[in-house]
C-alpha positions in Angstrom: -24.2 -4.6 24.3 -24.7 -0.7 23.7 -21.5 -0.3 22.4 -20.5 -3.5 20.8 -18.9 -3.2 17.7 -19.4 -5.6 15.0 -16.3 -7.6 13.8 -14.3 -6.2 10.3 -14.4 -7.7 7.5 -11.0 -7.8 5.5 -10.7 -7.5 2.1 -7.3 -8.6 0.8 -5.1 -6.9 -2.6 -2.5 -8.8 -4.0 0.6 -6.9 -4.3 4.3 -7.6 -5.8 5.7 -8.8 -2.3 2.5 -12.1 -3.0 2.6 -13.1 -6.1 5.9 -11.3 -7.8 5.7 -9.6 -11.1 7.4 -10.9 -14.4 8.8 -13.7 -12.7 9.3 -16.9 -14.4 5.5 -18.4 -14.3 6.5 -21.6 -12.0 7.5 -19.4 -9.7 4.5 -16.8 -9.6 1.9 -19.7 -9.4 3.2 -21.1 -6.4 3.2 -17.7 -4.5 -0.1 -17.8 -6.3 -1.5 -20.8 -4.8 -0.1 -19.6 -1.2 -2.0 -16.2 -1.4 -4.9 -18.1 -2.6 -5.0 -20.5 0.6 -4.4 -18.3 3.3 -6.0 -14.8 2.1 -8.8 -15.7 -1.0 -9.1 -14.8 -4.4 -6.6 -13.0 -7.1 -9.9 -10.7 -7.9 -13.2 -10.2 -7.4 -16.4 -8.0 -6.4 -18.6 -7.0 -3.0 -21.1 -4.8 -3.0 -21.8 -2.4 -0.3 -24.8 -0.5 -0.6 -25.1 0.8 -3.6 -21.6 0.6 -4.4 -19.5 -2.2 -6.5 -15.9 -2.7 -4.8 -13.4 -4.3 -7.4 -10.7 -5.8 -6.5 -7.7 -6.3 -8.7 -4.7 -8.3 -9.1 -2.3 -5.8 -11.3 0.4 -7.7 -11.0 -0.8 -10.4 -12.7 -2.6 -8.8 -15.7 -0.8 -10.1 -18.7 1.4 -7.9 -20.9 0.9 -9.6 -23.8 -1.7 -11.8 -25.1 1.6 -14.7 -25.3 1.7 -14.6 -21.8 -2.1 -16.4 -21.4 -1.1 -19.5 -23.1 1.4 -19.9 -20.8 0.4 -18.6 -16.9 -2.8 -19.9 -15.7 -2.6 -16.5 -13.0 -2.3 -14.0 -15.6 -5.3 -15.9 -17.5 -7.1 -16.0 -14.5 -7.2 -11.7 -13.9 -7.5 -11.6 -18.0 -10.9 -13.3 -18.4 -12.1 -11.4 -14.9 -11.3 -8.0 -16.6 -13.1 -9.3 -20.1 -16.0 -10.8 -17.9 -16.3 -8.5 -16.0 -20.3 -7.0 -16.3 -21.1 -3.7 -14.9 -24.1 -2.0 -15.2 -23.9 1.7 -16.0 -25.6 2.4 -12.7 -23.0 0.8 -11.0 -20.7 3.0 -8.2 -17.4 1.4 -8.5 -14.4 1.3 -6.3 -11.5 0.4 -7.7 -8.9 -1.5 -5.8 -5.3 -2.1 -7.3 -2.1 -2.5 -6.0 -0.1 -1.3 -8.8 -1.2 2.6 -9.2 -2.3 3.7 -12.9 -0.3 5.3 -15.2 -0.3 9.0 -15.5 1.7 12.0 -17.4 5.2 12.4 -16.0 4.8 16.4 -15.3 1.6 15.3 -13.2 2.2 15.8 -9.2 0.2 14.7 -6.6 -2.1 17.4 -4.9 -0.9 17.2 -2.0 2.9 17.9 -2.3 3.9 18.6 -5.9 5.7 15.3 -5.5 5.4 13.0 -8.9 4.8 9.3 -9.3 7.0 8.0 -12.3 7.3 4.9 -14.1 9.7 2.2 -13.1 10.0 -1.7 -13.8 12.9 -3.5 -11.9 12.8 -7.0 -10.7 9.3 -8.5 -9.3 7.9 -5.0 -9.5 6.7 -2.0 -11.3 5.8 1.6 -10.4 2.7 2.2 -12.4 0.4 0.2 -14.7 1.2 1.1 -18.4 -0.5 4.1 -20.3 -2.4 1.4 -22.4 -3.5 -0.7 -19.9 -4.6 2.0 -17.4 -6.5 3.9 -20.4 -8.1 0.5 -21.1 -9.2 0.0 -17.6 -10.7 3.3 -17.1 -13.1 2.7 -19.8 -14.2 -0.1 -19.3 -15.0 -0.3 -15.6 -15.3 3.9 -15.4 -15.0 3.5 -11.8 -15.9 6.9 -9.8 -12.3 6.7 -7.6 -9.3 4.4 -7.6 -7.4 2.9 -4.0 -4.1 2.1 -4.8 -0.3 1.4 -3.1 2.8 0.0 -3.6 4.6 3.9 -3.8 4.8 3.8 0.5 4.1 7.8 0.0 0.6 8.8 -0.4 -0.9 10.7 -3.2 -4.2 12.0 -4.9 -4.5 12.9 -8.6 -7.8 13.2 -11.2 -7.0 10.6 -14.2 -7.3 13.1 -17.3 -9.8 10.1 -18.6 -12.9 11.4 -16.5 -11.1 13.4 -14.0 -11.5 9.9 -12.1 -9.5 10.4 -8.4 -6.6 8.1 -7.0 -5.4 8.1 -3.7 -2.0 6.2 -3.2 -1.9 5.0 0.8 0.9 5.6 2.4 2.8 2.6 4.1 1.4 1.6 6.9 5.3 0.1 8.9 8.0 3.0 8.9 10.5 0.5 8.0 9.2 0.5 4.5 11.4 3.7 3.6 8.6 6.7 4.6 9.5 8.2 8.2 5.7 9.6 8.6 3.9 6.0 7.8 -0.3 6.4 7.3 -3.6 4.7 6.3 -6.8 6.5 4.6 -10.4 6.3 5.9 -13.1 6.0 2.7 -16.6 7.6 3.1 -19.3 5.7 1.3 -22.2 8.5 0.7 -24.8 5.9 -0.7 -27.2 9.1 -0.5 -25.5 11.2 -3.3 -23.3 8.1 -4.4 -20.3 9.4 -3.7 -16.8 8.5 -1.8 -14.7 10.5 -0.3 -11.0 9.1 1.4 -8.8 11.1 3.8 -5.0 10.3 4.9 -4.4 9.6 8.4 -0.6 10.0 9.4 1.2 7.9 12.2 3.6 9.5 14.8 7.2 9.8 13.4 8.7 6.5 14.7 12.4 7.2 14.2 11.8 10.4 16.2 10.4 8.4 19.0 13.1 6.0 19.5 15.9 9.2 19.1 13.8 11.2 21.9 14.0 7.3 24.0 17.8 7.1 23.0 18.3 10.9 24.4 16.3 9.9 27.4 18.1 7.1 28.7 21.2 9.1 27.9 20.7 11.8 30.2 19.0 9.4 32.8 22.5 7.5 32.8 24.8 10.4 33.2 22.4 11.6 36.0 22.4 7.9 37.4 26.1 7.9 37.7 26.1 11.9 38.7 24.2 10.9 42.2 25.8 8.1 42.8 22.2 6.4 43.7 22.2 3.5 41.5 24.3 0.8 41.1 26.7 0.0 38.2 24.4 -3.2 37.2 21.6 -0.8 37.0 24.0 1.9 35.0 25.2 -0.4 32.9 21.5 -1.9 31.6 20.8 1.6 30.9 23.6 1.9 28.7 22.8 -1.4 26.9 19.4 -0.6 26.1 20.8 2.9 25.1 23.0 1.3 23.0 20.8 -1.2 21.1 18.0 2.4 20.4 21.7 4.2 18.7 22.0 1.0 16.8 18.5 0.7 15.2 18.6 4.4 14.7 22.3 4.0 13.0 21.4 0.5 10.7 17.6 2.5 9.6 19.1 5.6 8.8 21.6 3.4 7.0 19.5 1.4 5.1 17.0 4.4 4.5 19.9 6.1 2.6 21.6 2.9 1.1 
């Protein structure tokens, strides 16, 4: 009992892969409804401490004010924004999956890489200039969380100088080779918050260094002649099937 540790409590985003973006409105309410029953609410507020955490559903905020007569999801995150009641004392967190727009000759502080604006199907790259503007002053939230890039990335809004952090991916499969999470420090002393980026290992390197391993471990296992050709020949298999998720990755990295 000295070191138990409580058990998490998980606060779920919506992103583009739950509940689409500029879809046909059918189609977005019934990924709506299946976010809805198995992970909670499009958006809403918890408090920790002295600190208001706000969570968002960006791709549902309506583009237009057409859009609310006709999708009852895009209503639904219009009237939380409008109703949305903060007190100026209020710490707030932002949390959005979409990340806010910001100048085009604005890199992240990290590697001078840049976050630009794109809109294909089901997704889009960053909130418009508008819409982020309008959220920045009216919830004037002291940082921002946000995703959907896979590459991580810190700015200051000009608005403020408010801070973003992008997360990386978390699954190297998602396109970024050196996959991460970030850790958030709540200071309720001086009301402050703080996030650092956590890297995973390099997962393609590891399965190269297993596909070099085995290779060498079967040219030696058929060099001593101490292992038999069933064992020789699972080596190779498995050896085999490492090359060919190395080959179709790489492939489909660079598609």
């Amino acid at each position: 009992s000295m070191y138990s540790i409580p058990s998490p409590k998980f606060y779920y985003v919506p992103g583009n892969h739950d509940v689409g973006f500029n879809i046909p409105n059918e189609e977005q309410q019934i990924l709506v409804d299946l976010f809805k029953r198995n992970f909670g609410p499009l958006n809403y507020r918890y408090s920790i401490d002295n600190f208001t955490i706000i969570v968002l559903s960006a791709n549902t905020i309506p583009q237009s004010k057409a859009h609310l007569k006709t999708s009852q999801a895009q209503k639904e995150t219009y009237d939380f924004i409008e109703n949305m009641n903060l007190e100026t004392r209020d710490n707030v967190i932002l949390l959005t999956h979409v990340p806010l727009w910001r100048p085009q000759h604005q890199s992240c502080q990290e590697d001078q890489s840049k976050l630009l604006q794109c809109v294909g199907y089901s997704y889009i790259c960053l909130l418009p200039e508008s819409l982020s503007s309008y959220l920045l002053q009216k919830i004037k939230p002291i940082a921002i969380l946000s995703g959907d890039n896979h590459f991580r990335c810190k700015i200051s809004h000009e608005i403020g100088g408010i801070p973003e952090y992008t997360l990386d991916t978390f699954s190297w499969t998602q396109g970024n080779l050196n996959p991460g999470y970030g850790i958030g420090l709540l200071n309720s002393e001086n009301s402050s918050f703080y996030l650092n980026f956590c890297s995973l290992p390099n997962q393609l390197g590891i399965i190269f260094k297993y596909v070099v391993f085995l290779f060498f471990s079967w040219i030696v296992c058929l060099w001593v002649r101490e292992c038999s050709l069933k064992i020789a020949g699972f080596l190779f298999l498995v050896e085999l099937l490492l090359f060919l998720m190395f080959y179709l990755y790489v492939d489909w990295l660079y598609w």
